[in-house]
DOPA-204264 format. One record per residue (C-alpha): residue number from 1; x, y, z. Coordinates in steps of 0.1 Angstrom, whole numbers, plus 2048, in hexadecimal, padded with zeros to 3 digits. Example, Ala and Ser with C-alpha at 12.3 -4.5 7.8 and 13.67 -1.06 7.14 Angstrom:
BEGIN
(node 1 (87B 7D3 84E))
(node 2 (889 7F5 847))
This chain:
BEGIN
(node 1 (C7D C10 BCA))
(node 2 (C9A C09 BDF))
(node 3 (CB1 C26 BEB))
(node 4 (CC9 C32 C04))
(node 5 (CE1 C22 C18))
(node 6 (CE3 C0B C38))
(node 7 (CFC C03 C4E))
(node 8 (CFD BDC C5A))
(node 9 (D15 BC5 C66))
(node 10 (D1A B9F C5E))
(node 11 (D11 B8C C79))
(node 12 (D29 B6B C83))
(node 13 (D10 B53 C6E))
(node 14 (D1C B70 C4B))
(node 15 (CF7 B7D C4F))
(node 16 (CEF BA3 C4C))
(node 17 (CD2 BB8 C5A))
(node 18 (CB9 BC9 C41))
(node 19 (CB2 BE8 C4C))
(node 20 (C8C BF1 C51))
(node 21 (C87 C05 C38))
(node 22 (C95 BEB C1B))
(node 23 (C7F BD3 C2F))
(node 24 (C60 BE4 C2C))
(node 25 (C67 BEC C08))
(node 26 (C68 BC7 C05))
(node 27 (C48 BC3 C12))
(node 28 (C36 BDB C04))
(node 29 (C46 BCE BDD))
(node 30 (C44 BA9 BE3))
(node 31 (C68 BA3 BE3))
(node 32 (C6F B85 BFA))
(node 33 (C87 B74 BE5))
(node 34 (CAA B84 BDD))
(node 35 (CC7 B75 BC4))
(node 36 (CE9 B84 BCE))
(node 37 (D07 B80 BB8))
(node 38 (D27 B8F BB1))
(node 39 (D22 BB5 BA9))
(node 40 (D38 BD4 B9C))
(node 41 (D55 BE3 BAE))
(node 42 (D58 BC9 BCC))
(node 43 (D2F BCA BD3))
(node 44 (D15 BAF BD6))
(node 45 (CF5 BB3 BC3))
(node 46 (CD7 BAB BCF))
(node 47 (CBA BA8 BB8))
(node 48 (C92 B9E BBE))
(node 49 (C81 B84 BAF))
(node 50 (C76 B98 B91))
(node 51 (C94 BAF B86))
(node 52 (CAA B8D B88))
(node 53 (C92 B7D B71))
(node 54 (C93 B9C B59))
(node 55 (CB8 B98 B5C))
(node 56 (CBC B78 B53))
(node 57 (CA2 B79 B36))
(node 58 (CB8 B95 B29))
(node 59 (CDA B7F B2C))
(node 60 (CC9 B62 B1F))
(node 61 (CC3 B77 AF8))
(node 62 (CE9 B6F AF4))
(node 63 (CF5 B50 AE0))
(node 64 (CFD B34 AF9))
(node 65 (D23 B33 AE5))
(node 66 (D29 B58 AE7))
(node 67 (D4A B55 AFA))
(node 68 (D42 B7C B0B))
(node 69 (D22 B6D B15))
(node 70 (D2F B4D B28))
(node 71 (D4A B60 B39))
(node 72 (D2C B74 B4A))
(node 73 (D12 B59 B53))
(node 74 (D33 B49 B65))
(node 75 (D3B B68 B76))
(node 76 (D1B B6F B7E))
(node 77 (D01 B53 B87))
(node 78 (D1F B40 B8F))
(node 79 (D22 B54 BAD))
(node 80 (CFD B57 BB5))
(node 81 (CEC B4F BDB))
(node 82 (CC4 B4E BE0))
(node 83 (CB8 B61 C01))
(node 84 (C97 B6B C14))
(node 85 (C99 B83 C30))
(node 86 (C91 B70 C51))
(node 87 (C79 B7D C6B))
(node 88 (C96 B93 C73))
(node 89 (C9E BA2 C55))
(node 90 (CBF B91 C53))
(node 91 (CCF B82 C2E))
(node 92 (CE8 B64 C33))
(node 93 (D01 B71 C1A))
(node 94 (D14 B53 C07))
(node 95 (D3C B53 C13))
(node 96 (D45 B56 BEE))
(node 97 (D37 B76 BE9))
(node 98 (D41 B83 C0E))
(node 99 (D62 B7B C03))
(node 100 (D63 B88 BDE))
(node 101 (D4E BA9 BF0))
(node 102 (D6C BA9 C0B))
(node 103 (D51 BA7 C27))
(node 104 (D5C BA1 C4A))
(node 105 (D46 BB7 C62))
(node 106 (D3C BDB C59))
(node 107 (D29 BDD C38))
(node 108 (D10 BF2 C24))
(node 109 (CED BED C12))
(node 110 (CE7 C04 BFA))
(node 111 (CC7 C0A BE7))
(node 112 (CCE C0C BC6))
(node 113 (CA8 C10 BB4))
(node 114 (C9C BEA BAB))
(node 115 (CBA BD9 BBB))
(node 116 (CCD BDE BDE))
(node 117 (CF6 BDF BE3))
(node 118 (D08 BCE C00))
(node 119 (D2D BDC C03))
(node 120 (D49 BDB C19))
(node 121 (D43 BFA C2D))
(node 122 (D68 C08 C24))
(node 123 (D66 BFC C01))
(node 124 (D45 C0D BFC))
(node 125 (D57 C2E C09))
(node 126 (D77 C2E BF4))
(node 127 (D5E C29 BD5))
(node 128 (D47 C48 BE0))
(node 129 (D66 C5C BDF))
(node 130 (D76 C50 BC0))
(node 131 (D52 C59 BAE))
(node 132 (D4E C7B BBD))
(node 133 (D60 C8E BA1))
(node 134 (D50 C82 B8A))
(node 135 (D2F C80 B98))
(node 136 (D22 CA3 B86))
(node 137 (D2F C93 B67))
(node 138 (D1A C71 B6C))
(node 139 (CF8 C86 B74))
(node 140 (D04 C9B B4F))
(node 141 (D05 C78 B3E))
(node 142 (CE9 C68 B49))
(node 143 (CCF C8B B4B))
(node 144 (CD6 CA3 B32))
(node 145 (CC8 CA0 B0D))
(node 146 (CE2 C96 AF7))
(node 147 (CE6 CA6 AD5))
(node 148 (CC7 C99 ABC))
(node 149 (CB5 C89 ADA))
(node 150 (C93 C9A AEC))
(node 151 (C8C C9A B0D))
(node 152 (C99 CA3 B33))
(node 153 (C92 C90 B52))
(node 154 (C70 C8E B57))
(node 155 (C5C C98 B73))
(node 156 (C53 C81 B92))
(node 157 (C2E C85 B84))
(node 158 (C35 C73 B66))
(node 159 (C47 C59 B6E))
């Protein structure tokens, strides 16, 4: 699982460093080839090999002429770049996205379970702090037992 967050910087070629930790998470899962596209709230996602096949498996169960549909595939793999980390750790990051993501030096990796996040570092800031009241609310949402359901967040031995 990735988590956390990591501080990089573009460097003049519009690569960013992976820090060592997402690196050796990497390694140890196999992930050597990354899809990045257009994400939520100004972000690039970056997705392994194996969650962006689950993802597009799941887009591909809609109907070809399902107007909703093709608005999203054009959004989305129309905006897509395929990276492996160099020996370095570094991820050439398409101009496309650096420009959609407003990326010009200072930016942030997050971990983010099966995927990672690269944000501008400011960006990435003002949308911590337009979260954080409702941040108790979101952990309610997603965690407590809703009425006629079973169940609570299960333990870190079960899962």
């Amino acid at each position: 699982m990735y988590f956390g967050e990591a501080q990089t910087v573009l460097d003049d070629k519009g690569r960013i460093t992976v820090s060592r930790r997402f690196r050796e998470t990497m390694n140890v899962m196999g992930h050597a080839i990354w899809y990045l596209t257009r994400g939520y709230d100004g972000a690039i996602f970056l997705f392994p090999k194996e969650v962006w096949d689950s993802i597009r498996a799941q887009a591909g169960q809609h109907p070809v002429m399902d107007a909703q549909a093709i608005d999203f595939r054009r959004m989305f793999y129309g905006s897509v770049g395929e990276a492996r980390p160099d020996n370095q750790g570094r991820i050439l990051v398409p101009q496309h996205l650096r420009e959609f993501a407003g990326l010009e030096k200072e930016a942030v990796l997050l971990g983010v379970d099966d995927h990672l996040e690269l944000w501008n570092r400011e960006r990435w800031r003002a949308f911590q702090k337009s979260k954080e009241d409702q941040y108790k609310q979101m952990a309610s949402d997603l965690f407590v037992p809703k009425e006629g359901t079973v169940g609570t967040i299960e333990s870190a031995s079960s899962v």
